[in-house]
C-alpha positions as CSV (number, residue, x, y, z in Angstrom):
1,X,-26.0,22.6,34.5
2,X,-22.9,22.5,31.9
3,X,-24.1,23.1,28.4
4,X,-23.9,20.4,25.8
5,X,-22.6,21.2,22.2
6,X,-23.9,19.0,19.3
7,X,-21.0,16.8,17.3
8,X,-19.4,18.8,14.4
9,X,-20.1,17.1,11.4
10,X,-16.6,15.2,9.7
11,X,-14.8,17.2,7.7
12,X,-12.7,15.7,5.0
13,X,-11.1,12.3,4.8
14,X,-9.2,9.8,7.0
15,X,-5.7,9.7,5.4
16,X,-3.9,6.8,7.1
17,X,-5.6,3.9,9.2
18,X,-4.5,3.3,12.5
19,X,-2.9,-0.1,12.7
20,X,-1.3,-2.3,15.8
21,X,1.8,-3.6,14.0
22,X,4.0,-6.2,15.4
23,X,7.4,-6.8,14.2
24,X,9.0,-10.3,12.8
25,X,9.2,-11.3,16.7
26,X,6.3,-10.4,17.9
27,X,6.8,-6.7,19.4
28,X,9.2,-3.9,18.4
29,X,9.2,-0.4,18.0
30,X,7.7,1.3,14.3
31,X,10.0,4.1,13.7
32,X,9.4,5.5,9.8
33,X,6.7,5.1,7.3
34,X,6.3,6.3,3.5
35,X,3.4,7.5,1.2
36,X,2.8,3.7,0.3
37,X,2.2,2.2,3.9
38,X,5.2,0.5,4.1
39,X,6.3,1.1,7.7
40,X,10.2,0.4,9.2
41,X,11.3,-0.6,12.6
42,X,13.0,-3.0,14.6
43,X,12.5,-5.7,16.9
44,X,14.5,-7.5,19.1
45,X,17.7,-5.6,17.5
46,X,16.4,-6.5,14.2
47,X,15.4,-4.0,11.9
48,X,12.4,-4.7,10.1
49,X,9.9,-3.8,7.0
50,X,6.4,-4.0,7.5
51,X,3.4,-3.8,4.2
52,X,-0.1,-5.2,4.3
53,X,0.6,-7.5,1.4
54,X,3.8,-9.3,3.7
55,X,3.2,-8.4,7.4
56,X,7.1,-8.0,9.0
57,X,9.7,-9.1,7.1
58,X,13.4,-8.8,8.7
59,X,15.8,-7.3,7.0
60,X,19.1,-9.2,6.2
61,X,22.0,-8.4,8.1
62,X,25.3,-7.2,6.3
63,X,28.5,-9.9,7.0
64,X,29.5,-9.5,10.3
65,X,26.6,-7.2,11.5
66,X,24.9,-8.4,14.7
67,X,22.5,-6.4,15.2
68,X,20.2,-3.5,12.7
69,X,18.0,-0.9,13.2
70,X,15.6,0.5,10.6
71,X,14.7,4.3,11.1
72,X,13.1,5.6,8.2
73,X,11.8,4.6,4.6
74,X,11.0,7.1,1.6
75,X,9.1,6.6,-1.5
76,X,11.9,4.9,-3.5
77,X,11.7,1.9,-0.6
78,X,14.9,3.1,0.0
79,X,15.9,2.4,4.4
80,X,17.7,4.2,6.6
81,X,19.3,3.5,10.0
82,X,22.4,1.7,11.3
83,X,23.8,-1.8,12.5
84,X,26.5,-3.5,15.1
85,X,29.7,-4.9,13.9
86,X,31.7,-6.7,16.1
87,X,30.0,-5.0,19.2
88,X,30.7,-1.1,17.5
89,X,27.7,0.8,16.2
């Protein structure tokens, strides 16, 4: 007969929430997140900003970019990642 432990009690506080996200498309792939919640990402080769006030927003592409992807966010709201032009990364 396999012994049975009683639950440890919680210890501490949930930090983040556990969310399904999806992106201004309706899928994509979350890549970076900051302190505020505000999560990065793209979709459909479209990079993307996601925050609970404004769901996914896409980002606006440069002149002549085709395609973006978003890879990480810090605290500023500054984004990081890299874009197409004219078929060259």
């Amino acid at each position: 007969m396999p012994l049975l432990a009683p639950p440890l009690p919680a210890r501490g506080q949930c930090l983040y929430e556990v969310r399904v996200i999806e992106g201004p498309y309706g899928g994509g792939s979350a890549r970076g997140i900051n302190s505020a919640g505000h999560v990065v990402g793209y979709d459909l080769d479209v990079g993307y900003v996601w925050t609970s006030e404004t769901g996914a927003v896409a980002l606006d592409l440069p002149p002549d970019e085709t395609s973006s992807r978003a890879y990480d966010i810090n605290d500023a709201g500054q984004i990081v990642g890299f874009g197409t032009h004219n078929g060259n990364e």
